[in-house]
C-alpha positions as CSV (number, residue, x, y, z in Angstrom):
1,X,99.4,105.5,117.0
2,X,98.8,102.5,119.7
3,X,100.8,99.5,120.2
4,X,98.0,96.0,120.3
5,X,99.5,93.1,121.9
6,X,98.5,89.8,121.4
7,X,98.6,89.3,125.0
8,X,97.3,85.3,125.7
9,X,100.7,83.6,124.6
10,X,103.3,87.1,124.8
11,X,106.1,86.5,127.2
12,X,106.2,88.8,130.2
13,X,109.5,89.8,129.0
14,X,108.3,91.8,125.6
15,X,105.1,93.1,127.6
16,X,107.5,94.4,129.7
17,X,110.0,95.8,127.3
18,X,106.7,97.2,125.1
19,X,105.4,99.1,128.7
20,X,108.4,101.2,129.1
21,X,108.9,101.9,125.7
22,X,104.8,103.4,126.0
23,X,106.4,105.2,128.5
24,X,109.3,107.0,126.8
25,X,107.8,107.4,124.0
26,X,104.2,108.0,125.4
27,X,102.9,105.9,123.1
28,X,99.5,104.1,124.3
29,X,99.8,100.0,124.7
30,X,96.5,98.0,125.0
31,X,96.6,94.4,125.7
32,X,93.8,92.0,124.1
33,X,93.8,88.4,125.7
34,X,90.7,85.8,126.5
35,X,92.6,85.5,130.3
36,X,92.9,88.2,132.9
37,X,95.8,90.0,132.6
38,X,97.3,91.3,136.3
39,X,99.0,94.2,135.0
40,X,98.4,97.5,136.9
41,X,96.6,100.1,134.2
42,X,98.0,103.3,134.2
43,X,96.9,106.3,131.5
44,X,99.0,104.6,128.6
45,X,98.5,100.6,129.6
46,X,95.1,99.3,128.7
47,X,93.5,95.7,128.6
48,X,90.6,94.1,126.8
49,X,89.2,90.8,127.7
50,X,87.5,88.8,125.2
51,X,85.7,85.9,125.5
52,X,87.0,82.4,125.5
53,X,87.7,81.1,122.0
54,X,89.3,80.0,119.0
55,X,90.6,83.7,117.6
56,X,88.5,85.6,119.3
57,X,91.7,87.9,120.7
58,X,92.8,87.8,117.5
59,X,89.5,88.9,115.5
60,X,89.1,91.8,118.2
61,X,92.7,92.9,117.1
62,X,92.4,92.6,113.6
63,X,89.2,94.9,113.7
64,X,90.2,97.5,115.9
65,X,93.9,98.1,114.9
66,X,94.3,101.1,112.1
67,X,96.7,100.9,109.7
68,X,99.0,103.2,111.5
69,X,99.1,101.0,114.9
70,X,101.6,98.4,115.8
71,X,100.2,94.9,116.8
72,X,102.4,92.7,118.2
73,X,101.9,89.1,117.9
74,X,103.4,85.6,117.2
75,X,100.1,84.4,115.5
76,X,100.8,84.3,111.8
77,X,97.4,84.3,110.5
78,X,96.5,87.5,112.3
79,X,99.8,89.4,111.6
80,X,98.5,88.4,107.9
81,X,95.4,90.1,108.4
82,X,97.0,93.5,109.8
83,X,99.6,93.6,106.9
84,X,96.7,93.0,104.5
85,X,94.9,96.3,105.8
86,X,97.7,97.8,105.6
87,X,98.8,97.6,109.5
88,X,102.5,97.3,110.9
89,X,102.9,93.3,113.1
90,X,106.1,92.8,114.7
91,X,106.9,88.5,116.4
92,X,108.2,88.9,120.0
93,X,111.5,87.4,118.5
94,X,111.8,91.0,116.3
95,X,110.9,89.9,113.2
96,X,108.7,92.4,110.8
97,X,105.8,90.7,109.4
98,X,105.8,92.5,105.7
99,X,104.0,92.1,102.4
100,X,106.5,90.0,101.0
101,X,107.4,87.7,103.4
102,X,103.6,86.8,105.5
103,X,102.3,85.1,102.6
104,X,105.6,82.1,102.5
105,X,105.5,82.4,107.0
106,X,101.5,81.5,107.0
107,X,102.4,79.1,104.2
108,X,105.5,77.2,106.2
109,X,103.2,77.6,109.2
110,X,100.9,75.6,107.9
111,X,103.3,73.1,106.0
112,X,104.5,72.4,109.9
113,X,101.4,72.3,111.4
114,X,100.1,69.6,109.1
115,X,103.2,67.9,109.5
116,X,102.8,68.0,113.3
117,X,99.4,66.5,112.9
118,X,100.2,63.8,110.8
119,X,103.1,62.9,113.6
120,X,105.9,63.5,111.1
121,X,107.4,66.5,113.2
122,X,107.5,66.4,117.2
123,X,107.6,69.8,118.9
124,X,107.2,73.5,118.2
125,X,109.3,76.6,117.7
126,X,112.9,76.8,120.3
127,X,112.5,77.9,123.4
128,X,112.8,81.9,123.8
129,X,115.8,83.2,125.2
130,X,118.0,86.2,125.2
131,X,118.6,86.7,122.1
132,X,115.4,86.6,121.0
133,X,115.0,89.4,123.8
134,X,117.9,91.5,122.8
135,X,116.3,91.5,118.6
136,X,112.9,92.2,119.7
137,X,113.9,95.4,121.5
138,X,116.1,96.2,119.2
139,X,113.5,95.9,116.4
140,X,111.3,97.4,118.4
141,X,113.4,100.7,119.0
142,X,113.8,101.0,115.3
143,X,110.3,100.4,114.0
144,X,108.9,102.9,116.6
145,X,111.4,105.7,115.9
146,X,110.3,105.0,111.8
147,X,106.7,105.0,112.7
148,X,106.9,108.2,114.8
149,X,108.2,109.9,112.1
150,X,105.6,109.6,109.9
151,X,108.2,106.7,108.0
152,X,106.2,102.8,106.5
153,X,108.0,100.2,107.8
């Protein structure tokens, strides 16, 4: 098992909270992002750099990840394409990306984005706070402990 971050637009916060739960559970993390990342490597932390690009994290994600990895990501489209291999994609606001409900999130995701485009809808998702903080760990905690055990999401 290896936790994939999508690593360009992650807060620092869920890296964080993702790099000491690699290291209590010695669980191996590697970050993809088109960027350097500054985080000190250590035998569990990993980084990939891809080139600049439209997707280009995200493509090198989708084809390395197996299905019993954990990709963490806020891009709908790729959490789609993990779920459909059969993967495990967790939002950094704790929200499970599953079978049933990818499909309607890449569906409302592109309902706002045209909306956005056409000027009928000013801004994007709320700002991330502590909350958000407190349900990713706590989702996080829970889908690892599953996923250790042998357990699908």
């Amino acid at each position: 098992m290896k936790i994939w971050i999508d690593a360009d637009a992650c807060p620092k916060v869920i890296k964080e909270i993702v790099f000491r739960a690699s290291q209590r559970l010695k669980v191996p993390v590697c970050l993809v992002a088109n960027s350097d990342l500054s985080r000190a490597h250590t035998a569990l932390i990993s980084s990939v750099r891809v080139a600049a690009g439209f997707d280009v994290a995200d493509d090198y994600i989708a084809e390395h990840a197996e299905a019993s990895d954990l990709v963490i990501t806020a891009d709908i489209p790729l959490a789609a394409r993990v779920v459909e291999r059969g993967g495990v994609a967790l939002d950094p606001r704790g929200e499970l990306y599953t079978e049933e409900n990818v499909g309607e999130r890449l569906s409302m995701r592109n309902l706002m984005q045209e909306l956005r485009n056409d000027g009928l809808l000013l801004g994007g998702p709320a700002q991330f706070g502590l909350a958000d903080r407190q349900r990713f760990a706590s989702a996080l905690d829970r889908l690892l402990t599953r996923m250790m055990r042998g357990d699908r999401p």
